[in-house]
Every structure is written in C-alpha cells, then in structure tokens.
VMD Tcl script that draws the C-alpha trace (Angstrom):
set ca {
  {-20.75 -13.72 -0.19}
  {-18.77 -16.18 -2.39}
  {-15.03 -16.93 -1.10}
  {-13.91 -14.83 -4.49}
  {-15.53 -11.99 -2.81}
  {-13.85 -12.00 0.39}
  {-10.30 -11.55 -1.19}
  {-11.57 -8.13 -2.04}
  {-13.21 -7.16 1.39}
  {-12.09 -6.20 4.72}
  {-14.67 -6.69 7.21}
  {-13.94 -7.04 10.50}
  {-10.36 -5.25 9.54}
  {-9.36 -2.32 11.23}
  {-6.84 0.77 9.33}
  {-5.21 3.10 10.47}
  {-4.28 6.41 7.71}
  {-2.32 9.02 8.65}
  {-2.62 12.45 6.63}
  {-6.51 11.69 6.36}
  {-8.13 15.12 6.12}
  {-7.40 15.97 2.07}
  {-6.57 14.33 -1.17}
  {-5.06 10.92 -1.42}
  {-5.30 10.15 2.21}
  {-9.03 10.97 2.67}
  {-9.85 8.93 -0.40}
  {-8.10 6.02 1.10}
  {-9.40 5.61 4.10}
  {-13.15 5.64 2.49}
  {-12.15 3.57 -0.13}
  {-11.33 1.33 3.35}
  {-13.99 2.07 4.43}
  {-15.97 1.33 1.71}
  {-14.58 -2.39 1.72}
  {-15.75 -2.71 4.79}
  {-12.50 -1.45 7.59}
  {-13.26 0.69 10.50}
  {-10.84 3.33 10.86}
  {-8.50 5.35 12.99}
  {-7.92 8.47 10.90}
  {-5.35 10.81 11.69}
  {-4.56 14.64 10.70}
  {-1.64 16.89 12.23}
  {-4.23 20.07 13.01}
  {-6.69 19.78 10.11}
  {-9.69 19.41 12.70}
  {-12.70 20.22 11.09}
  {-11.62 18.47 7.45}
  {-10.16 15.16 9.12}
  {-14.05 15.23 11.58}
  {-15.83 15.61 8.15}
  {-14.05 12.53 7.09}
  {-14.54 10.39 9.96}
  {-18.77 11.71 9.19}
  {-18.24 10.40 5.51}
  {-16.99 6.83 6.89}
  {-19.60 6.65 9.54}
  {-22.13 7.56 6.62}
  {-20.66 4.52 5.02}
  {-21.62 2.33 8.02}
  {-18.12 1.97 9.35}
  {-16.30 3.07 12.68}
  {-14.12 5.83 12.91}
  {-11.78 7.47 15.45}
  {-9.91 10.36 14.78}
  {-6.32 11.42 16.04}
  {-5.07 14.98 15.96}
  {-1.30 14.60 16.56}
  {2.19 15.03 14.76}
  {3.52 11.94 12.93}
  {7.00 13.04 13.91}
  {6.12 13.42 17.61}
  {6.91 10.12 18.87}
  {4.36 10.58 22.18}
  {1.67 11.41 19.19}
  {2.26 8.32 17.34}
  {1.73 6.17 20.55}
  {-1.84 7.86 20.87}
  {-2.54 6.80 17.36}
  {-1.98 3.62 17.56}
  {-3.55 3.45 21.10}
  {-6.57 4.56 19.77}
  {-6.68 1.67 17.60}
  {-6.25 -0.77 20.51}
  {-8.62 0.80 23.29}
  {-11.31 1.38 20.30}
  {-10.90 -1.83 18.58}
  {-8.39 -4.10 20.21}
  {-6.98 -4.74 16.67}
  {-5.11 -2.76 14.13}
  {-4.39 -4.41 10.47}
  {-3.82 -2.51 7.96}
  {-1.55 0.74 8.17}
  {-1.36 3.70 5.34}
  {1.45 5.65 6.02}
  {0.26 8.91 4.07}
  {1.47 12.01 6.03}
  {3.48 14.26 4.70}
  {4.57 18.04 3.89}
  {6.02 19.49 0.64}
  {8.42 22.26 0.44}
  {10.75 24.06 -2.41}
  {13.72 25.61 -1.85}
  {17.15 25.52 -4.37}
  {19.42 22.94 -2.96}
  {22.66 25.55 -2.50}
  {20.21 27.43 -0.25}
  {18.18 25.00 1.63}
  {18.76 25.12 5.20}
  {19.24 21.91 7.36}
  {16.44 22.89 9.34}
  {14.05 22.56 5.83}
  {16.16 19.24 5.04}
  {14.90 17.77 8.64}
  {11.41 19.48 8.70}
  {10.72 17.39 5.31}
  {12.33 14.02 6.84}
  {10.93 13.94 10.39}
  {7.56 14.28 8.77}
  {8.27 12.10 5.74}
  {10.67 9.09 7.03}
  {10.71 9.61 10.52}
  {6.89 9.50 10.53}
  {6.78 6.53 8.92}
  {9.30 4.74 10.74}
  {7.06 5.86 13.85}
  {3.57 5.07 12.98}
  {5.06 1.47 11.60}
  {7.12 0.76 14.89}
  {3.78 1.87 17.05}
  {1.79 -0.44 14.74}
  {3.61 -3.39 14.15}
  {3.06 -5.16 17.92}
  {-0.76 -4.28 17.24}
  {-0.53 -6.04 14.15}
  {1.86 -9.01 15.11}
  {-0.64 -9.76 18.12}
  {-3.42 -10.44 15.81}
  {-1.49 -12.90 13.44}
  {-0.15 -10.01 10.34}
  {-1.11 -7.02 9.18}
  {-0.28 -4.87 5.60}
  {1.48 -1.78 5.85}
  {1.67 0.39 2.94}
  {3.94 3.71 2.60}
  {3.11 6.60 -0.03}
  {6.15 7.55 -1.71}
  {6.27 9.43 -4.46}
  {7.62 9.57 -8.56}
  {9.92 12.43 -8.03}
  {12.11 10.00 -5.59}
  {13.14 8.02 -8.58}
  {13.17 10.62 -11.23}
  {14.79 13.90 -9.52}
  {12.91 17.12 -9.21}
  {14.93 20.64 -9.21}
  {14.22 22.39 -5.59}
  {12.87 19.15 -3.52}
  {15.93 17.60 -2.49}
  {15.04 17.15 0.44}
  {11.41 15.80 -0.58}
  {12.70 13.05 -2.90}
  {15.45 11.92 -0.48}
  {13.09 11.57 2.53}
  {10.42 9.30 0.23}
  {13.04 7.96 -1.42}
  {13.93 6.42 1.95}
  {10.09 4.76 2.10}
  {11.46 2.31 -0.30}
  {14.20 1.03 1.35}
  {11.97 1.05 4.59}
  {9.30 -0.82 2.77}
  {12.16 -3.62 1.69}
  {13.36 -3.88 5.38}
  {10.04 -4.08 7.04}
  {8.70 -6.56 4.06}
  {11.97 -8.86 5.18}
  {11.94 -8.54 9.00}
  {8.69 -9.37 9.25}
  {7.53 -11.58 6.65}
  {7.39 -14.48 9.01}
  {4.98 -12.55 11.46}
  {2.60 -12.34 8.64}
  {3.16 -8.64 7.61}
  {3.48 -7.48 4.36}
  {4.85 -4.08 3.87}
  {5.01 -2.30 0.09}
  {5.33 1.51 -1.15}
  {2.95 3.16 -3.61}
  {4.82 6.04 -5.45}
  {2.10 8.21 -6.80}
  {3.00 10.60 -9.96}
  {1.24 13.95 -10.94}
  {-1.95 13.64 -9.12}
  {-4.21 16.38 -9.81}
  {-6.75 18.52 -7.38}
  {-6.29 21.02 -5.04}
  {-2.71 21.48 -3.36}
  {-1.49 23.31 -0.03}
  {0.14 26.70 -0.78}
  {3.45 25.19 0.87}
  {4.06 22.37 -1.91}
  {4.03 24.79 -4.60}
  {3.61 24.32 -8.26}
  {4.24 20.38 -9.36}
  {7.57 19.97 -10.90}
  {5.79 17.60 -13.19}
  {4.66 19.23 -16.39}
  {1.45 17.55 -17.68}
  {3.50 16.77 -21.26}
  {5.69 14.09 -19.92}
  {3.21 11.71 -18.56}
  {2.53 9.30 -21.27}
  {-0.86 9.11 -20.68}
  {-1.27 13.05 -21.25}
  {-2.93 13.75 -18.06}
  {-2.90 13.96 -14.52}
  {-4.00 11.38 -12.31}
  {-7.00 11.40 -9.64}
  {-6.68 11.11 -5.61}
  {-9.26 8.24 -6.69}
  {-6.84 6.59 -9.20}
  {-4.38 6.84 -6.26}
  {-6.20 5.41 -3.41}
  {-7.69 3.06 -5.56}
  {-4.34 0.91 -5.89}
  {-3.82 1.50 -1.80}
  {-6.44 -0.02 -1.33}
  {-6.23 -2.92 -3.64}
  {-2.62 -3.08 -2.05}
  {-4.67 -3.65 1.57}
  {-6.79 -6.77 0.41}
  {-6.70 -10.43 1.42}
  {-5.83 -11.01 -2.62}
  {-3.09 -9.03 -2.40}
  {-1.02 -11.04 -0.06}
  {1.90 -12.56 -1.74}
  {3.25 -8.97 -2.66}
  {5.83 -7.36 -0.15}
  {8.82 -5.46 -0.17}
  {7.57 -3.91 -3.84}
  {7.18 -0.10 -5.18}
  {4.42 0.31 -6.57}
  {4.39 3.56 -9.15}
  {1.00 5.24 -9.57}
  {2.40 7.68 -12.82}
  {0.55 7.57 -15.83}
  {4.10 5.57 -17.35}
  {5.69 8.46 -16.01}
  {8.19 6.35 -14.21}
  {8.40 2.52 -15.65}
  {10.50 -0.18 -13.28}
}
mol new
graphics top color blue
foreach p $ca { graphics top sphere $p radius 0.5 }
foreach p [lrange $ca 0 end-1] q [lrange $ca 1 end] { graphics top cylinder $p $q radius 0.2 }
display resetview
C-alpha cells in the first residue's frame, strides 16, 4: 500500500455511528467499514435491523459492537462510548447520525414536540461528543462529524423544531472544531438535502419537492455517506469547523 493510499484508509481506526440501523447511518458505518474501521454501531430499539448491520460489517472483515440505547439518555451514551473502550481501547472517529423527524404547524406545536426533536437532535449530539471526546483525546485526535440537514438553512413549513435543533449542529460543530483543535480533533457538519429511499411514517412527506434541486433528482443514502466518510479520512484533516451541504445545489454557501 503506497502512502497515497493510506490517506484514504482507516485501518486500525475505530467509529462509532449512532442511528445505524437504516438509511444514511447504516451506509456510513459500512462505507467505514469498508475502509477498513471497526465499529461500535448504535440504534435506539431497532434490534434486529441495527444486528443485520453489525452481520454486513463483520461480512466485510471488520469488528462490530452494537449498542441499543437512547442518544438523549445520558447513562446510554456512557455505554456507547464504553463499548468502544472495553472492546477496542480506542475510539476515533464519531458520526453523530441519530435523529427523529416530526411535523406539526408551528402555532400548534407543543413544547413537549419542540424538546422531543432537540434532546434527540442537539442534545444527542452534544452527548455522544462529550462521552467521546476523552476516548479520542487519549489516543492523540479523533474526527467527529454531525449530520445536519438542508432544511436548517433554508426553512421548511411545519419542522420548526427540526431545523432549529440541526441548525444548532453547526454552531456545535464550530465550537468543538475551536476547543479542540489543539488536541488533534477535527469536528465538521454534513447537511444532507432530499435524500431519497424509504422513510419512517413519523417524518412524513419531505418538504422538499423534487423540482427545486438543481440537479432534478433526489440524492442516495450512498451519495450521503459517501462524503461522511471522505469527511473521516487521514486526507481530510485540515478541514474543521465547516458545513458541509450534501443537496444537489439545493443549498449553495
């Protein structure tokens, strides 16, 4: 293997992905896998789909743990990133992917819906990253990357509370990317746009119609993941505190 080929591998690396059992999340963490990371894969109560994943990275000749637990649990979180340390004494690369979707018009939405969507959203992140960052610190950096989302930085009718709470990954991202830049972490946010694939009944229809993405289509969880994971590599390393949108040129910085 040439040096050239090691900015684009992660052997020896160990991830951690919350949100792992469908869609962007479960193409992540093989695309990790795939580079070479074992895993810690996590899922709220998706048991059989998040086991079937960890069987897909094993297939791929990579270790994998699985976590069932609540990203906005705090006790949870601590397992997670526990189960990184007991299985592999080492955790460097976190995907902070978990999250719900709800709609509800803003005049009615209740503040129980507004915190549902941000313990899950921004508390889980800030959770996951303060459980993973003395993991990561210990063995000399670690990448952290958050998935936002487009409708955080163009509006979307009936998910307040959705675009507020990943609106907050960014500023997260910025803080993280600044605190810790001299530990040798690197933390970004990859804002994904209309992706397409099967949904949960809960998020509803996409408040994206397919007309305003400039490149007349919807994306792929493998488009997605794809620029996660390129996020995660050893070439990647002089990018931190950035958004990263994922859109089609729906949404151009």
């Amino acid at each position: 293997m040439t040096e050239a080929d090691t900015l684009h591998r992660l052997d020896g690396k160990v991830a951690l992905v919350t949100g792992a059992s469908r869609r962007i999340g479960r193409a992540t963490a093989l695309g990790l896998a795939r580079a070479g990371a074992d895993l810690v894969i996590t899922a709220k109560s998706a048991r059989d789909e998040i086991a079937a994943v960890a069987d897909e990275i094993r297939g791929l000749g990579r270790r994998a743990e699985v976590v069932l637990g609540d990203v906005s649990a705090e006790a949870d979180v601590a397992l997670m990133a526990e189960a990184a340390r007991k299985s592999f004494g080492r955790l460097d690369v976190l995907v902070s992917n978990a999250a719900i979707r709800r709609q509800a018009p803003f005049i009615e939405m209740t503040l129980e819906e507004w915190r549902e969507i941000n313990a899950v959203v921004l508390d889980g992140a800030f959770l996951i990253s303060r459980a993973a960052l003395p993991l990561m610190i210990a063995g000399g950096g670690g990448t952290i990357v958050l998935i936002g989302g487009v409708t955080a930085h163009i509006g979307a009718a009936k998910r307040a509370h959705v675009c507020a709470a990943k609106a907050g990954l960014t500023g997260l991202a910025k803080a993280l990317a600044v605190e810790f830049a001299d530990r040798g972490i690197t933390a970004n946010c990859v804002a994904p746009g209309k992706i397409g694939g099967e949904r949960s009944a809960s998020a509803g229809k996409s408040p994206i119609p397919a007309d305003r993405i400039p490149l007349g289509r919807e994306g792929t969880v493998e488009e997605a993941a794809g620029v996660i994971v390129g996020m995660c590599m050893p070439h990647a390393r002089f990018m931190t505190g950035q958004t990263v949108h994922v859109s089609g040129g729906l949404y151009m910085t």
